[in-house]
C-alpha positions in Angstrom: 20.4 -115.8 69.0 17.2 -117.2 67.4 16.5 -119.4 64.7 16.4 -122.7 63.7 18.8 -125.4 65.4 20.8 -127.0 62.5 23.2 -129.6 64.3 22.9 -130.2 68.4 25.2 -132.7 69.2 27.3 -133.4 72.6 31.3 -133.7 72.3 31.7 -136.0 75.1 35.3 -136.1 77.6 38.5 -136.6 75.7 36.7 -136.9 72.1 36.8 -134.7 69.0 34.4 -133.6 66.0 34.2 -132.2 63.1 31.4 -129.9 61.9 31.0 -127.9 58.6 29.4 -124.2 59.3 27.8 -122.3 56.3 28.6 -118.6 56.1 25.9 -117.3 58.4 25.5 -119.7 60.6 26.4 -119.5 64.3 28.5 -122.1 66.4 27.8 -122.2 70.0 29.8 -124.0 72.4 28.5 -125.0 76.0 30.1 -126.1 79.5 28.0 -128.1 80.1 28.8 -128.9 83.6 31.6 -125.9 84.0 34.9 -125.8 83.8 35.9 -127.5 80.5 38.6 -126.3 77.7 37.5 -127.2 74.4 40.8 -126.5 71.7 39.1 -125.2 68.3 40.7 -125.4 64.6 39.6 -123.7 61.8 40.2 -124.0 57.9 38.5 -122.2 55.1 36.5 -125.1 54.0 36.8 -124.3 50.2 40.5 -123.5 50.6 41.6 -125.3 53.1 45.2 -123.8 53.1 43.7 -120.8 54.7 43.5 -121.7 58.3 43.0 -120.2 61.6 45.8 -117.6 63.1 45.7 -116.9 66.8 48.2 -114.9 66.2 46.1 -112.4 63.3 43.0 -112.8 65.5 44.7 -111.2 69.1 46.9 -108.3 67.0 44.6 -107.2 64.1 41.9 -104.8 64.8 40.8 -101.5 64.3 41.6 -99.2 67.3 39.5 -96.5 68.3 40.4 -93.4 66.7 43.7 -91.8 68.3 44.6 -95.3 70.0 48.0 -96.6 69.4 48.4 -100.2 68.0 48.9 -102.4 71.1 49.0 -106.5 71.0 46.5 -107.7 72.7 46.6 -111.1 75.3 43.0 -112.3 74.1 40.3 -112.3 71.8 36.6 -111.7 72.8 33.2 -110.9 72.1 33.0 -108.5 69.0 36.5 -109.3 68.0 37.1 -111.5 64.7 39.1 -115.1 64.3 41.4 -114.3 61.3 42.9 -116.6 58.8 46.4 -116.3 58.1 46.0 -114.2 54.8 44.2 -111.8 57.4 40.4 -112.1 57.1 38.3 -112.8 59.3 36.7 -116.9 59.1 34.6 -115.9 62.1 33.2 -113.5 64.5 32.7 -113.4 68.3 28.9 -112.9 68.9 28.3 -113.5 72.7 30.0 -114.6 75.5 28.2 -115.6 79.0 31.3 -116.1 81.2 32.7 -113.5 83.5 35.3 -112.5 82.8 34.6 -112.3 79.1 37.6 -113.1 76.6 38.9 -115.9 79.2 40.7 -118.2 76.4 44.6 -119.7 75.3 45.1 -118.1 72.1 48.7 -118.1 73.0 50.9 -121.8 72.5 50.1 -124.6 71.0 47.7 -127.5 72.1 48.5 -130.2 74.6 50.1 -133.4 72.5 51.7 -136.8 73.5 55.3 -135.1 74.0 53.6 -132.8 76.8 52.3 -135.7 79.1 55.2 -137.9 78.7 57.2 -135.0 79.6 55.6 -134.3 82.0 55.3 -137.7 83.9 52.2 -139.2 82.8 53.0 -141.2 80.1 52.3 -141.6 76.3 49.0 -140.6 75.8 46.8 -138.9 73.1 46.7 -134.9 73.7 44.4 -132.0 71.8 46.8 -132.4 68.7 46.4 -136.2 68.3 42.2 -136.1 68.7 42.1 -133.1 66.2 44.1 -135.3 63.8 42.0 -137.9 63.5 39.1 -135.6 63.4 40.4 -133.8 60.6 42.2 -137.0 58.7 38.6 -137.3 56.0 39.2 -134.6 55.0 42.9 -135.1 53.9 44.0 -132.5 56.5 47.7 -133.9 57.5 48.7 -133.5 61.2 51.4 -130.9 60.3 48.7 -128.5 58.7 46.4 -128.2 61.7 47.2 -124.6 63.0 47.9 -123.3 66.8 43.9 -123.7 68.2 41.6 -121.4 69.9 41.5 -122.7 73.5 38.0 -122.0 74.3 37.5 -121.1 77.8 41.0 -122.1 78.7 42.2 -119.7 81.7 45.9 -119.2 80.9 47.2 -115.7 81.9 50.9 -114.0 81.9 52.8 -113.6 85.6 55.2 -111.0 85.3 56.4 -112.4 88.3 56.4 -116.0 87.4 58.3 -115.3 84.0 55.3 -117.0 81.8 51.9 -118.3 81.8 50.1 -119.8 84.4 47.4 -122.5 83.9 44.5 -121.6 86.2 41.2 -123.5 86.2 38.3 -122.1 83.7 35.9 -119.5 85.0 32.9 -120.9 82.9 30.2 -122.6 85.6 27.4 -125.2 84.1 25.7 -123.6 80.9 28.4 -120.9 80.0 28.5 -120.3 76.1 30.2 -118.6 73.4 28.8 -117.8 70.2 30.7 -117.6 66.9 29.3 -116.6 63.4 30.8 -117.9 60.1 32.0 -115.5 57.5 32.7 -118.2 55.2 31.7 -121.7 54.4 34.3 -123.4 57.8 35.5 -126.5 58.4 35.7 -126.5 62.4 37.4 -128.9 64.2 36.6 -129.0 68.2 38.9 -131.0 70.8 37.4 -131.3 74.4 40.9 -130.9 76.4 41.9 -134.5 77.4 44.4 -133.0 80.4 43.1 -133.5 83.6 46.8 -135.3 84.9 49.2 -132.6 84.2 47.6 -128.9 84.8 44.3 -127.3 85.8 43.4 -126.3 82.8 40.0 -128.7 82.7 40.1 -128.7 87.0 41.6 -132.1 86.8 38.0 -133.4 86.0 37.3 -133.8 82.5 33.2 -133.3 81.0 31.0 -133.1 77.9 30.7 -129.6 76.3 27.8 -128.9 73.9 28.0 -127.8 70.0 25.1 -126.5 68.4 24.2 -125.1 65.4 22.0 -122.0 64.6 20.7 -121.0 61.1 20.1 -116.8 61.2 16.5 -116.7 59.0 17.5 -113.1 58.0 21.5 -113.5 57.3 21.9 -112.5 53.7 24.7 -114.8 52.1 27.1 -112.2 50.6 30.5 -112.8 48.3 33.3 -113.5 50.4 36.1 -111.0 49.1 39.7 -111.7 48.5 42.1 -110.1 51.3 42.8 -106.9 50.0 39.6 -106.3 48.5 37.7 -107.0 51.8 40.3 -104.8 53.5 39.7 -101.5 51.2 35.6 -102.3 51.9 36.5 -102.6 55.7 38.8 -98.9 55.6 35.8 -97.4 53.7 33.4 -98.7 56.4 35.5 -97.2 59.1 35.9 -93.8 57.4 39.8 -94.2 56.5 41.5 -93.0 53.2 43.5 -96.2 51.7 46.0 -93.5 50.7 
């Protein structure tokens, strides 16, 4: 998208960040050099009770008309990330790698129980940098929801009995765009493993954040849960009845 570049900044390996996005603005996240998970947690930042729900954002959409409801595995571009009172906090805008919709919005973030577990010792995981990213904001490590793994490449084997960790498909300069539909609090991990799993290639590298302000985004009232749910069955043509 165009407009003017709010925040550019670099989230360097094994760090965290916090950044505050403004209902209208647009997050991008690079690779920068391919190949990198970058976990992502998301509050309401006036309410920050209302957090991200991987599990809202993969299961509630509006099917084409005649579809049956089925779960999805993923989330990608055009889909919302919902809140756990069922709104959308953001939407997909643009995705650049192939396949699109290539992210873990399935378990819960790498932590120090899963490398000590798994033989490499107590260390700091996703969980631990997104805690003390989010501790300023009086955010207490038990209230930091399951995170959007960004570019993570983590599909179900029928075979296997569960997921596999596969490395990313993103190469150097893949991006994905997400527009706020609310004032955010985001916080960003880039994945720390790179002992355990492929999930970073065993090679961990900077990803970039930028912001973009949308010159001709109107700010709008952000509506409580049921009344932006009777505007969204009006927009799609169904009878709340």
């Amino acid at each position: 998208m165009t407009g003017a570049i709010v925040e550019d900044r670099v989230l360097s390996p094994k760090s965290a960040m916090t950044v505050e996005l403004h209902q209208g603005q647009v997050l991008r996240i690079t690779d920068l050099e391919g190949q990198q998970v970058v976990d992502m947690a998301v509050w309401n930042l006036h309410n920050l009770r209302e957090k991200l729900s991987t599990s809202y954002s993969r299961t509630r959409y509006f099917p084409e008309p005649g579809r049956a409801f089925r779960p999805r595995m993923t989330v990608q571009q055009g889909d919302w990330v919902m809140s756990g009172l069922c709104r959308p906090l953001m939407t997909i805008l643009t995705e650049t790698a192939d396949p699109i919709g290539t992210h873990g919005v399935h378990h819960r973030m790498c932590n120090a129980f899963f490398y000590a577990a798994h033989g490499a010792g107590v260390r700091d995981g996703c969980f631990e940098q997104l805690a003390a990213a989010v501790s300023p904001y009086g955010i207490p490590p038990e209230d930091i929801p399951d995170s959007f793994d960004i570019f993570q490449n983590y599909p179900y084997d029928v075979d296997a009995g569960g997921f596999l960790v596969k490395e990313p498909v993103t190469k150097p300069g893949d991006f994905i765009e997400f527009r706020a539909e609310m004032d955010l609090l985001v916080a960003l991990s880039n994945c720390p493993d790179d002992v355990v799993a492929a999930a970073n290639a065993f090679h961990c590298t900077s990803s970039g954040v930028q912001i973009r302000q949308d010159a001709e985004w109107v700010r709008h009232p952000v509506l409580e849960p049921r009344e932006w749910l009777l505007e969204q069955l009006r927009l799609h043509g169904i009878d709340p009845e």
